[in-house]
N, C-alpha and C positions, 0 to 999 in steps of 0.2 A: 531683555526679552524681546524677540521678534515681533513686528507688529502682526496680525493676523489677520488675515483677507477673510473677508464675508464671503465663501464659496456662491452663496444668494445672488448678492450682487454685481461680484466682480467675473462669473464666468461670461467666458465669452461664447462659449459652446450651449447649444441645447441636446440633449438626448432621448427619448422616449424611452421608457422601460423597456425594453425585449429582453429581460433576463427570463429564465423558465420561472412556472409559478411556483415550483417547492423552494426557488431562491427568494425571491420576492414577500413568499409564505415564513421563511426562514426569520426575516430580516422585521417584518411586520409584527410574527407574535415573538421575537426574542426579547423576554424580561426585561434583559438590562439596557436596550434600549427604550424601555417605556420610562423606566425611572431609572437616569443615570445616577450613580455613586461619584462619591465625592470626589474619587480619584482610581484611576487602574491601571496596571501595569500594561508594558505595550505588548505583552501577549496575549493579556485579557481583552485590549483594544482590537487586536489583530482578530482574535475569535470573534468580538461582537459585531466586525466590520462582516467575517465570514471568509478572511482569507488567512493564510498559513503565514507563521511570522518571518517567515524568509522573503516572502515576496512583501508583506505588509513592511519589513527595514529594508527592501529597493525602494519604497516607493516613498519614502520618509524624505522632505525636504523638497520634490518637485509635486508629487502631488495631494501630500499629504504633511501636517505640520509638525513639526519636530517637535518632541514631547518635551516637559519640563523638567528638572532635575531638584532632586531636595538636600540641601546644603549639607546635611549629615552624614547622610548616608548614598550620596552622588547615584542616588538609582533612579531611571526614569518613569516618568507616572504621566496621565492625561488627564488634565480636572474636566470638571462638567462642562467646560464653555469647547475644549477642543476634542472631549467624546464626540460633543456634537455635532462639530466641521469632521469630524473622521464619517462619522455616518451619514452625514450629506454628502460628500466625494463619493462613497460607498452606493449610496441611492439615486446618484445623480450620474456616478460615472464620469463626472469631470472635477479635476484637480484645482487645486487655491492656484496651482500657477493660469488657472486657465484653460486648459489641454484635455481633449478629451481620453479616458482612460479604459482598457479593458480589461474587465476585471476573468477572470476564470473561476469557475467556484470550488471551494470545498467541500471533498463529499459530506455527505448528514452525517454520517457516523464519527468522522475525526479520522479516519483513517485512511492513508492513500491509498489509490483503486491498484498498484501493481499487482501486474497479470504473475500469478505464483506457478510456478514450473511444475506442478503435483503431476507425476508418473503414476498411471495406477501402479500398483504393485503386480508383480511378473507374476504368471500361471506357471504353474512348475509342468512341464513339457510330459513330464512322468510322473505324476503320485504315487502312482500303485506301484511301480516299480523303487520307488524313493523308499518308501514303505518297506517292502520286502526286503531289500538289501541292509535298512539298517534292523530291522528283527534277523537278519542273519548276522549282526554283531556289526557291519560295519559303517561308521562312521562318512558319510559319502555327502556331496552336492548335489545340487544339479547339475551344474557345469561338469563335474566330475561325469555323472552320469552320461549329459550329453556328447561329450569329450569320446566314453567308452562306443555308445551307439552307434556313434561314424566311425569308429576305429574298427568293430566289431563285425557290422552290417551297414558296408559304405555303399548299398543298394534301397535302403530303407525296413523296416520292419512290417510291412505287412502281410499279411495272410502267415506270421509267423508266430507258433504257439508263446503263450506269454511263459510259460514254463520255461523251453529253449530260451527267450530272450531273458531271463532272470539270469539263469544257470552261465548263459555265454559272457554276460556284465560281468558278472561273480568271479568270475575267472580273470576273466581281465584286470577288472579291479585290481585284482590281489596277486597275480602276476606282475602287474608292472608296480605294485607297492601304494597304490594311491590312496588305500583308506587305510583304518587306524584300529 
């Protein structure tokens, strides 16, 4: 077993807290660091530090100490003595080697903040026209539709009766075979 540095004693770095207060708030009232368990796995370590276990196994071995292993069943664990140099590194922001560390947070919820690509959903350019054409039996898009419009009236449709512009789609439509 490695021997284990007193984060305490042997940093050589000081840091003030400048984390935000919901991090700080995070770390103060999280359960499991008030009464640590007897042993947690290093994802459970990774969450009660408040970082993601990707960057909590970068930082295993320089700033943080390599977990212990149980002969049986070779899985790694953290007992009470080195929960608690993980959460001093964590509160302190500097590593057993020394080094001061920056930490990034995880959001509150667990879930990464990626920006999601949600399109609203398209306005159909014609309803009442979409409408009408399929109570005339047929089967049509939009694109279809708009496809017909510039074919039909490559000047635009205004100030032209909605009757004509049903009746001129219609035609087209089912001339050149596009609906069903």
């Amino acid at each position: 077993m490695l021997p284990l540095l007193n984060p305490i004693l042997e940093c050589s770095c000081y840091m003030p807290d400048l984390r935000p207060n919901h991090i700080q708030n995070v770390l103060k009232v999280c359960p499991m660091s008030e009464t640590p368990k007897v042993a947690v796995t290093v994802a459970e370590m990774a969450r009660m530090c408040g970082l993601g276990r990707s960057r909590f196994y970068q930082l295993i071995g320089t700033a943080l100490p390599y977990p212990l292993y149980t002969v049986s069943t070779r899985r790694p664990f953290y007992n009470q003595e080195l929960q608690q140099v993980c959460l001093d590194v964590r509160r302190r922001n500097c590593g057993i080697d020394g080094k001061p560390i920056l930490f990034y947070s995880k959001p509150i919820n667990g879930k990464p903040s990626a920006k999601k690509n949600v399109s609203a959903p398209k306005q159909q350019s014609h309803p009442d026209l979409l409408d009408s054409l399929r109570a005339l039996g047929l089967s049509v898009t939009s694109v279809q539709i708009d496809t017909a419009l510039k074919s039909v009236f490559p000047t635009g449709v205004q100030g032209i009766d909605q009757g004509e512009i049903l009746r001129q789609v219609f035609i087209h439509l089912k001339k050149n075979g596009e609906s069903s």
